[in-house]
C-alpha positions as CSV (number, residue, x, y, z in Angstrom):
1,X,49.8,80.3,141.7
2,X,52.9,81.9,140.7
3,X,53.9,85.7,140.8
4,X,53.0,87.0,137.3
5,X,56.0,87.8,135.4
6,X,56.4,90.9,133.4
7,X,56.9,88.7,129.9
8,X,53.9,86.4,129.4
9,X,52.8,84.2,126.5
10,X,49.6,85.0,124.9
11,X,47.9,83.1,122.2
12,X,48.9,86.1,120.0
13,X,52.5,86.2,121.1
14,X,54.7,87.1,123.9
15,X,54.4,90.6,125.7
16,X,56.8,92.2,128.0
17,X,54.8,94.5,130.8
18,X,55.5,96.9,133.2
19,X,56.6,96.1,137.3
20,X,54.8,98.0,139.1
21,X,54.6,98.2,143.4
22,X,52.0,94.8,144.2
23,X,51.1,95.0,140.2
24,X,52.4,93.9,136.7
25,X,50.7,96.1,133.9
26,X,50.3,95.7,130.2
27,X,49.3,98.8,128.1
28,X,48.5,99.2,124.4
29,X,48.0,95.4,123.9
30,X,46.3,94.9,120.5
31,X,43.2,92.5,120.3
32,X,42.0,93.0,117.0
33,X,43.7,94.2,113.2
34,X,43.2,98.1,113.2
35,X,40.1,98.4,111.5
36,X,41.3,100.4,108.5
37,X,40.8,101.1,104.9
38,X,38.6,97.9,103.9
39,X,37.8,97.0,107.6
40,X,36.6,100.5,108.2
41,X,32.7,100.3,109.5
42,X,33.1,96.2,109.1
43,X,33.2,94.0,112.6
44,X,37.1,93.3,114.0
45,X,39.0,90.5,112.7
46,X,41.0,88.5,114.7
47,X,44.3,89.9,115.7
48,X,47.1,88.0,113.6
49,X,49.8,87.1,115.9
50,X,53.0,88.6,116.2
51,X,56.5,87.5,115.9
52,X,58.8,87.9,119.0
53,X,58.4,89.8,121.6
54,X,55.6,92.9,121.9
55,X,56.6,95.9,124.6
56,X,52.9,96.8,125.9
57,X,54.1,99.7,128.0
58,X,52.3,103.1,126.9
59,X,48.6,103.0,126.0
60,X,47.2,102.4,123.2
61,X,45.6,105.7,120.9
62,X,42.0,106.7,121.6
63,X,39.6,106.4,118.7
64,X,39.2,109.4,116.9
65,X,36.5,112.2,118.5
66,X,35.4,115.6,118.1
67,X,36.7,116.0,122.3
68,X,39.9,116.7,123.4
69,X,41.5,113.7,125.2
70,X,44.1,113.7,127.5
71,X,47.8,114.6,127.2
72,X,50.0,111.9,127.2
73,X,48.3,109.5,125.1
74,X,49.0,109.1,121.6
75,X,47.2,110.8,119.0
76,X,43.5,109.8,118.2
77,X,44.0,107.1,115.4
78,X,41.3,104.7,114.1
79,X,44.3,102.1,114.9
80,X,42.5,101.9,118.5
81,X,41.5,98.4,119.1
82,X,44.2,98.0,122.4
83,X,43.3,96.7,126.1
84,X,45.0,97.5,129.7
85,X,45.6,94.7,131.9
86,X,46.5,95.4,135.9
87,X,47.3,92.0,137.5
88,X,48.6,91.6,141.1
89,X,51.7,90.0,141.5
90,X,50.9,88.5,144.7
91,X,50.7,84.5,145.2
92,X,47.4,82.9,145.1
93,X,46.0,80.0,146.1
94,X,43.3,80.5,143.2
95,X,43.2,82.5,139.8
96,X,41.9,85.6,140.5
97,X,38.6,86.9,139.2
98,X,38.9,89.0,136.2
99,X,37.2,92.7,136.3
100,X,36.9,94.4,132.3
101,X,35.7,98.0,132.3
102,X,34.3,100.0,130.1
103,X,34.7,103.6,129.9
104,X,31.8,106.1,129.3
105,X,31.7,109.5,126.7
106,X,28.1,109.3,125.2
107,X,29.3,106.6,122.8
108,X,31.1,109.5,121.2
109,X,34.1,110.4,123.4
110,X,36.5,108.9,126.4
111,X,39.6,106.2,126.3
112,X,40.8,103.9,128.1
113,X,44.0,105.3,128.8
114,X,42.6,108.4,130.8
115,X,44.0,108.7,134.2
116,X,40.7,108.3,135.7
117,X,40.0,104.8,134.8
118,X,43.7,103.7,136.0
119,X,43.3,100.3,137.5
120,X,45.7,99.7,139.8
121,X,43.8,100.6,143.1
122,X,40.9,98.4,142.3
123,X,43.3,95.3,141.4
124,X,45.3,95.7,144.6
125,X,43.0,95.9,146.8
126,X,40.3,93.8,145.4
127,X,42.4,91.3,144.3
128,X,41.5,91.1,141.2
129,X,42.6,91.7,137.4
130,X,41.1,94.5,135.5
131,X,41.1,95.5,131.7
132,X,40.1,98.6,130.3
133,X,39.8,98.7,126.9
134,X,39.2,101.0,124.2
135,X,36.5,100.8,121.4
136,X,35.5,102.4,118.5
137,X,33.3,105.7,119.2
138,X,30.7,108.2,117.2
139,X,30.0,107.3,113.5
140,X,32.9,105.0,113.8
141,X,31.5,103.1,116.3
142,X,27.6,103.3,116.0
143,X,26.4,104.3,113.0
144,X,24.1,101.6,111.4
145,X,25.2,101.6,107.8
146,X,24.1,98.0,107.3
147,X,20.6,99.2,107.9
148,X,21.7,100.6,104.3
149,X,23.7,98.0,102.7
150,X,23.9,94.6,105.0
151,X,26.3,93.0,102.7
152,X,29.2,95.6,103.1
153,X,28.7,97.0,106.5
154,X,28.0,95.8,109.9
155,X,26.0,97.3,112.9
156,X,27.3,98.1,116.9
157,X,30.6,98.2,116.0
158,X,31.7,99.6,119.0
159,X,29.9,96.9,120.9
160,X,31.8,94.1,118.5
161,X,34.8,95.9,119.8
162,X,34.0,95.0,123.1
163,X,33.2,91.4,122.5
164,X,36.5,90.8,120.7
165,X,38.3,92.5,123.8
166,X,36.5,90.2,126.0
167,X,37.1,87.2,123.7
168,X,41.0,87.8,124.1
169,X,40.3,87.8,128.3
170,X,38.5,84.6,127.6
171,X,41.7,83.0,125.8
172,X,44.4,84.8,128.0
173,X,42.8,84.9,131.6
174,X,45.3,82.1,132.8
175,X,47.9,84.0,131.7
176,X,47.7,86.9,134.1
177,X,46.6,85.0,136.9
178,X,42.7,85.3,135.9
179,X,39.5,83.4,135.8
180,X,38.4,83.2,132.7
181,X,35.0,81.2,134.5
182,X,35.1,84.9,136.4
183,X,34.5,87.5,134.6
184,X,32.4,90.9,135.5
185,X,31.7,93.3,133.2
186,X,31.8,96.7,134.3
187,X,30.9,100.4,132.8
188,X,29.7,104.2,133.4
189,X,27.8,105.8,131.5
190,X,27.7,104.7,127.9
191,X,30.3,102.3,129.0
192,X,27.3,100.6,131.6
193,X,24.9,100.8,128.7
194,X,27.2,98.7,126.4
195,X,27.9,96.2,129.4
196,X,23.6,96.0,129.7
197,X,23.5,95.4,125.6
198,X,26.1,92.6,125.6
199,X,24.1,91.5,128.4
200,X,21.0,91.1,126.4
201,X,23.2,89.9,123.3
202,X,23.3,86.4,122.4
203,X,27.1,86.5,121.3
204,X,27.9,87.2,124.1
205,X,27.0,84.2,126.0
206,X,29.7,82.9,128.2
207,X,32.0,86.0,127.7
208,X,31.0,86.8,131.1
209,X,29.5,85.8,134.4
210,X,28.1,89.1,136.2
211,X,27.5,92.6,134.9
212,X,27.3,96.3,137.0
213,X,25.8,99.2,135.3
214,X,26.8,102.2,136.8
215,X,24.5,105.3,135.6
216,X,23.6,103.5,132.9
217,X,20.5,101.2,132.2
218,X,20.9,100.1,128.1
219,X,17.5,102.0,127.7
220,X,19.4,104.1,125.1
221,X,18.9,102.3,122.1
222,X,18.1,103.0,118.4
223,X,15.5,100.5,116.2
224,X,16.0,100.1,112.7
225,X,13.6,102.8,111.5
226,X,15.5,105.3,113.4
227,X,19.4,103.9,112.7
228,X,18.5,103.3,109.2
229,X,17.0,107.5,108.1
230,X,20.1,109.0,110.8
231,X,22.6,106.6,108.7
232,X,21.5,108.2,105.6
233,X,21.9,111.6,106.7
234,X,25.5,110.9,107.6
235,X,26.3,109.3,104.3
236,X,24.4,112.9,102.9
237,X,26.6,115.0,105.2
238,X,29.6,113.5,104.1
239,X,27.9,113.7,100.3
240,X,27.5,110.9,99.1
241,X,24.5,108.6,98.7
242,X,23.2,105.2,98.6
243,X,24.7,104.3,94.9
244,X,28.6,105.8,96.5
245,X,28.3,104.3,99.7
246,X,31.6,102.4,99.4
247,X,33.3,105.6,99.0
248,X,32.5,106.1,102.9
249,X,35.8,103.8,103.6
250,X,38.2,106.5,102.0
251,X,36.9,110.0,103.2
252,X,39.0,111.6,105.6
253,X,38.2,110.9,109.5
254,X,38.3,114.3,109.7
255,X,35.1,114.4,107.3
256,X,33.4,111.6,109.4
257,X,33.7,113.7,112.8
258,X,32.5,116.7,110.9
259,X,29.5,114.6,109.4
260,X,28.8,113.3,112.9
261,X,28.6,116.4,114.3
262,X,26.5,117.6,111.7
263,X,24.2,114.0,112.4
264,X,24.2,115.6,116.3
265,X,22.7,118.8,115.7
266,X,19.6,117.1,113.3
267,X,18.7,114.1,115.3
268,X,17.8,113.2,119.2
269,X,17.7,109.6,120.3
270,X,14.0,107.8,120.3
271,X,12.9,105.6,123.6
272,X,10.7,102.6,123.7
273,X,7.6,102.8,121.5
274,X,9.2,105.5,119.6
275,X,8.7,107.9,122.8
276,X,10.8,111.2,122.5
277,X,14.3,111.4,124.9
278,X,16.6,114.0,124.6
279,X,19.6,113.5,125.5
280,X,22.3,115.8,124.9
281,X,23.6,114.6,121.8
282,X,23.2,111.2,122.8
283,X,22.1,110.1,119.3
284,X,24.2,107.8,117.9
285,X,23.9,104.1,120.3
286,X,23.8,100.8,119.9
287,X,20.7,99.5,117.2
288,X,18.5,96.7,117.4
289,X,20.0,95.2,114.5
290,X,18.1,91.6,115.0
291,X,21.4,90.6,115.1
292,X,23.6,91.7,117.9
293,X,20.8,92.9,119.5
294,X,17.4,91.1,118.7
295,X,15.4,93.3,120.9
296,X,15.8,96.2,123.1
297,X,17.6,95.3,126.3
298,X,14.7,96.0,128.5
299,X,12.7,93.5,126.8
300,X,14.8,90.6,126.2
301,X,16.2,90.5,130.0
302,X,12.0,90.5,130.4
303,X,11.9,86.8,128.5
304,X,14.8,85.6,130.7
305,X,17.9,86.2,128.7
306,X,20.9,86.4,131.1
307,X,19.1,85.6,133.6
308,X,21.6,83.2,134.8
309,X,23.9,86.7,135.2
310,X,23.6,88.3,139.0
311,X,23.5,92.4,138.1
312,X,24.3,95.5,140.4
313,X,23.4,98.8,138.9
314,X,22.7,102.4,140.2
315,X,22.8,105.7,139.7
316,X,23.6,108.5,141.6
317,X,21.5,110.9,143.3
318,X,22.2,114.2,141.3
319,X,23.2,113.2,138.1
320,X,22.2,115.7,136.1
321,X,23.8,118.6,138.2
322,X,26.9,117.6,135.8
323,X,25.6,119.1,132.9
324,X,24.3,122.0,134.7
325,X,27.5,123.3,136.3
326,X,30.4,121.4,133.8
327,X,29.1,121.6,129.7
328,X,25.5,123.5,129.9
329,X,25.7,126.0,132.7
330,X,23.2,128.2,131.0
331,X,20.4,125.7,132.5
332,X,21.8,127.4,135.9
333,X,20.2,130.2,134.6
334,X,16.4,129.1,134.0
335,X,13.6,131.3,134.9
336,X,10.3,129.7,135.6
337,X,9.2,130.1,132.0
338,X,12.2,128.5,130.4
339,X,11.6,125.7,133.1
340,X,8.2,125.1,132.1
341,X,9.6,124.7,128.3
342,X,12.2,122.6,128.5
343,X,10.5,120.1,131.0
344,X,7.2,119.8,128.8
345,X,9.2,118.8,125.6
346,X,11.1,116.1,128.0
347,X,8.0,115.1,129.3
348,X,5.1,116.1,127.0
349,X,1.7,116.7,128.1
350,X,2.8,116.0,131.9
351,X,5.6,119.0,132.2
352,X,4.2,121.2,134.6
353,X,3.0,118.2,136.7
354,X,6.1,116.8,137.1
355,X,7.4,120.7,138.3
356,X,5.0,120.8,140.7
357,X,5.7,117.3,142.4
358,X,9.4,118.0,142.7
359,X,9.1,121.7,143.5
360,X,7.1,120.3,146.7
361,X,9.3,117.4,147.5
362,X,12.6,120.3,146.9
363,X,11.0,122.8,149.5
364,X,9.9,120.1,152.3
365,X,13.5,118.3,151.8
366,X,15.2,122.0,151.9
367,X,13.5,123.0,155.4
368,X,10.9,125.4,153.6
369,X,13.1,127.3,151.2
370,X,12.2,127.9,147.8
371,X,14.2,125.8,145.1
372,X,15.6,128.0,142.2
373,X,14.4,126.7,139.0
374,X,17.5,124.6,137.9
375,X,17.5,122.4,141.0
376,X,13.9,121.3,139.8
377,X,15.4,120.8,136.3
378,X,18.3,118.8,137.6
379,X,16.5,116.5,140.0
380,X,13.9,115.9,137.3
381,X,16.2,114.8,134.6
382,X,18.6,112.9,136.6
383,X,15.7,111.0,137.4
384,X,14.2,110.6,133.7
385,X,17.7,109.5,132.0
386,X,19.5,107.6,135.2
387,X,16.9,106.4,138.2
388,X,14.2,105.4,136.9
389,X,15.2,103.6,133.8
390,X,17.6,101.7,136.2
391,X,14.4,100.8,137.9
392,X,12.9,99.7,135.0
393,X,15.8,97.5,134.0
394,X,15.7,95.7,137.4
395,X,12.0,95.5,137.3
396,X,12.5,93.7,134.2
397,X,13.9,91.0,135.7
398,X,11.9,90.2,138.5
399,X,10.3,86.6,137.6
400,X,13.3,85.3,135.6
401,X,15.3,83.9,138.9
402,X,17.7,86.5,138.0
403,X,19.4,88.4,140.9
404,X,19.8,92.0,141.1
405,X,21.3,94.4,143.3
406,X,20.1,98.4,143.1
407,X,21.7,101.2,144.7
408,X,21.7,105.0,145.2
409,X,25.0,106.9,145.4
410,X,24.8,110.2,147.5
411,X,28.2,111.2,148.1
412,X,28.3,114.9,147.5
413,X,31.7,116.4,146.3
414,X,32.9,119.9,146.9
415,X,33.1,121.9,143.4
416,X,30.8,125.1,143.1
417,X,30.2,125.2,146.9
418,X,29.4,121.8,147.5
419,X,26.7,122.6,144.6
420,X,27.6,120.2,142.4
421,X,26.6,117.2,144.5
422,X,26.2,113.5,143.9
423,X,26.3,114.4,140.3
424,X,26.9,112.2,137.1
425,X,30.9,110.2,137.6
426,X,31.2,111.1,140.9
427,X,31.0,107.3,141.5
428,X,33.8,107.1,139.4
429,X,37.2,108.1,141.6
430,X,35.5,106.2,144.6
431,X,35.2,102.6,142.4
432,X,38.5,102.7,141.2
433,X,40.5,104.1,144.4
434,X,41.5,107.3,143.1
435,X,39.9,110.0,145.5
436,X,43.8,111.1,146.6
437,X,45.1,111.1,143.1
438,X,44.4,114.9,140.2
439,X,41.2,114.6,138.5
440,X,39.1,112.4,141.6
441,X,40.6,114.6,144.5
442,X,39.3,117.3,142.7
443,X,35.7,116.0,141.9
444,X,35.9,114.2,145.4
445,X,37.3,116.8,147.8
446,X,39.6,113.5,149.3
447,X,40.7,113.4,152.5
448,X,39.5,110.3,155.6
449,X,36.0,110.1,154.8
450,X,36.6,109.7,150.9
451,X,39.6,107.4,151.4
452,X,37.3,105.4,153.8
453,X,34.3,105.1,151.3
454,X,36.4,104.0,148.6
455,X,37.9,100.9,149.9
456,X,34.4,99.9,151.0
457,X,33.1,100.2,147.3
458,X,36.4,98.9,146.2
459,X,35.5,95.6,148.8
460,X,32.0,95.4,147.4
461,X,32.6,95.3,143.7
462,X,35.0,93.3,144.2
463,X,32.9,90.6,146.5
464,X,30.6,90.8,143.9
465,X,33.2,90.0,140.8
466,X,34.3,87.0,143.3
467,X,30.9,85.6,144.7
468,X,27.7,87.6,142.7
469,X,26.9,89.2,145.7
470,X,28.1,92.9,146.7
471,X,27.7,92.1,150.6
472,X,31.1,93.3,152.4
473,X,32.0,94.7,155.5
474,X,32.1,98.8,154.3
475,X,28.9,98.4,153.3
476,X,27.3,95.5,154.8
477,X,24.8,93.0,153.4
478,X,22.9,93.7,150.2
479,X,19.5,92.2,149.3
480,X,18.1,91.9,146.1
481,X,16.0,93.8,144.4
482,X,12.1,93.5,145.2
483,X,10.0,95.6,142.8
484,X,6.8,96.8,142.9
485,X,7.2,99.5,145.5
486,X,8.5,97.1,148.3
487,X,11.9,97.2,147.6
488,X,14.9,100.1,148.2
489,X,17.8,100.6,146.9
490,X,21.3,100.5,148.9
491,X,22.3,103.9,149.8
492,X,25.9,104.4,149.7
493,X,27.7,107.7,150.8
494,X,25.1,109.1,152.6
495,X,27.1,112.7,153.3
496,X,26.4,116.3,155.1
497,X,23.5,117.3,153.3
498,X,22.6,114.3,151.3
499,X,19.2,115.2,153.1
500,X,17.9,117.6,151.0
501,X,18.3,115.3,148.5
502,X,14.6,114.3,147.0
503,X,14.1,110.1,147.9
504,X,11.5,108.5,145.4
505,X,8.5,108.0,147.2
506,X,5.1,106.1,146.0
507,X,4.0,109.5,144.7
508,X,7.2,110.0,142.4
509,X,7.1,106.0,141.4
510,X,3.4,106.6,140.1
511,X,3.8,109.3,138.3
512,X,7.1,107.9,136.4
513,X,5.0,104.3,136.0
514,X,2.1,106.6,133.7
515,X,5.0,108.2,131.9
516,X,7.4,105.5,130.9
């Protein structure tokens, strides 16, 4: 194959990138109308093509959010509907497999365009092309208005979003040197969540040929009874009512972020069975529409769908020590009472069981000492919201002939003494090669051993884009999933202290298996 030029010819017209060292990038690249005025809260149309030539060198603007996003990038507009693109430049005897990422922000926050989730480390040196892409977010994005009115609105926009982004990589894959027969969806966060819901979504099919789910299982999901009565209460916030719901089109985004927050404070998301998960705000996420999404993830990767789809998901050890330290440090300050509380309305009726088991499994794994109160907080959520449900979602699986990869990720970065851990998108830098570069030296701490870790995650996610299977050099040979209790999960950047870190044991497995 042939170097990739900077001007290409796309089925929507001609765009003119950027040459980079090894790389030619495309930024900003629209994939679908802006979904304004009429097209506000409907599903993307199809991008009308373009006359002449389109310059796709700055990135595209986030979707509007109640955060702060990055300087540099243009103002948050709900004109947002742009992809990234890093190909190499490189010959090959081959197109190259094709990586699309999707970024994570609780569904509410985040953007493509972030420094963090630059691509050009993981396309050089996995030889491969990744897309980012941005997608609508908060109400915008995922509230379920056509649990209200089917005719005029449509549910999981955000995830339609995605699924027009990857219909572009489907027609234009050739164009940048790409597979369009290999493509692996990849996310973090609510970014792996959406990747496991397109997973379980007919209209997907073919759109993709492997999936990894980093800190994020799909297991955050909203059925109609719940989207519906929170959908309502936006409209009310905003206030207006069934009989003026048209009107929502024209009210100021301003009003809708407002109204979303206000949605935030009232509501929590709802589990399986209608069990209670808090989550931070993490209320409004993809619905069970019986349309995108027939069933909840969990359950239709159960009866075989995407089976056909090899899977590599994870988590990593300390998750939760994110919140703790970066947007709710006053859990650093729990006593034993307030411990007690918040873990029994997380975990009703099994609260101060689940304290006990991990205070013991804290001490022994910290040579005797006593663990303060929010390291038994931590440990216990970051297993609730990110280990086990990943456990659960490869459990689910076991019988279909699907193959799935699970791993642990212990690499404990340097912030607040070394305090912070393994925590929640410390997988992040490492993935995409930027432990040297601002915000991952920071989180990471750098330097050989960073450096050294990151090319052999970089070698494994991008084996598994190419073959299905993460099995590499860095970090050797991978087997597949066993549940059940007989299986483990690959354990990547074991670091100094990483043992005091608590391992789920038969003990732990049990009593998560009566609770969920």
């Amino acid at each position: 194959m042939r170097p990739i030029s900077e001007v290409v010819t796309t089925t929507l017209g001609r765009l003119r990138g950027q040459r980079l060292e090894g790389l030619t990038v495309f930024r900003g690249v629209p994939f679908a109308e802006p979904p304004l005025g009429p097209l506000r809260f409907r599903a993307p149309e199809a991008k009308r093509q373009w006359r002449g030539e389109r310059a796709a060198l700055g990135f595209g603007a986030p979707c509007p959010q109640g955060a702060i996003v990055a300087a540099g990038l243009p103002a948050p507009s709900e004109d947002c509907l742009t992809l990234n693109l890093w190909a190499p430049t490189a010959e090959a005897t081959e197109p190259r497999p094709v990586m699309v990422f999707f970024h994570g922000g609780g569904f509410t926050s985040g953007a493509s365009g972030l420094p963090m989730y630059d691509g050009a480390a993981l396309a050089l040196r996995g030889d491969v092309v990744v897309v980012s892409c941005n997608y609508r977010l908060g109400a915008l994005g995922f509230v379920d208005l056509s649990a209200l009115s089917p005719e005029r609105f449509d549910s999981n926009l955000g995830l339609r979003d995605q699924l027009a982004c990857l219909r572009f990589v489907r027609d234009n894959a050739e164009v940048f040197g790409g597979d369009p027969g290999r493509v692996t969806v990849f996310g973090q966060s609510a970014g792996a969540m959406c990747a496991v819901s397109l997973m379980a979504s007919e209209a997907a099919r073919g759109l993709f040929r492997s999936v990894i789910a980093q800190s994020g299982a799909g297991h955050h999901t909203a059925v109609r009874e719940e989207s519906g009565p929170l959908s309502m209460q936006f409209l009310e916030a905003l206030g207006l009512g069934q009989r003026s719901i048209e009107r929502v089109r024209e009210v100021r985004v301003e009003a809708i972020l407002e109204a979303q927050e206000a949605v935030q404070r009232r509501w929590i998301t709802l589990g399986r069975a209608g069990r209670p998960m808090p989550t931070a705000s993490m209320t409004l996420v993809p619905a069970i529409d019986g349309e995108l999404l027939e069933a909840h993830p969990f359950d239709a990767l159960a009866r075989g769908r995407a089976a056909e789809l090899p899977l590599l998901l994870g988590s990593t050890a300390e998750e939760w020590n994110f919140w703790v330290f970066l947007t709710d440090p006053a859990k650093h300050s729990l006593d034993e009472y307030a411990l007690s509380k918040v873990i029994e309305k997380r975990l009703p009726g099994r609260g101060a069981e689940a304290i006990e088991l991990y205070r013991r499994r804290l001490q022994a794994a910290r040579g005797g000492q006593a663990p303060e109160p929010w390291r038994i907080f931590s440990v216990i959520e970051s297993e609730r919201a990110f280990g086990r449900p990943a456990r659960l979602l490869a459990d689910s699986r076991d019988g279909t002939g699907a193959s799935t990869f699970l791993y642990r990720f212990e690499y404990r970065g340097p912030l607040f003494d070394g305090e912070l851990g393994a925590c929640h998108t410390m997988d992040v830098p490492f993935v995409l090669g930027s432990v040297e570069r601002d915000f991952g030296r920071d989180f990471t701490g750098g330097g050989s051993d960073a450096i050294a870790l990151s090319g052999a995650m970089i070698d494994a996610w991008a084996a598994f884009a190419r073959s299905g299977d993460p099995s590499s050099e860095g970090l050797g040979t991978w087997s597949t999933w066993q549940p059940g209790g007989d299986g483990e999960p690959k354990v990547i950047g074991r670091a100094d202290g990483s043992e005091a870190l608590v391992q789920v044991d038969a003990g732990l497995d049990a009593f998560w298996a009566a609770v969920t």
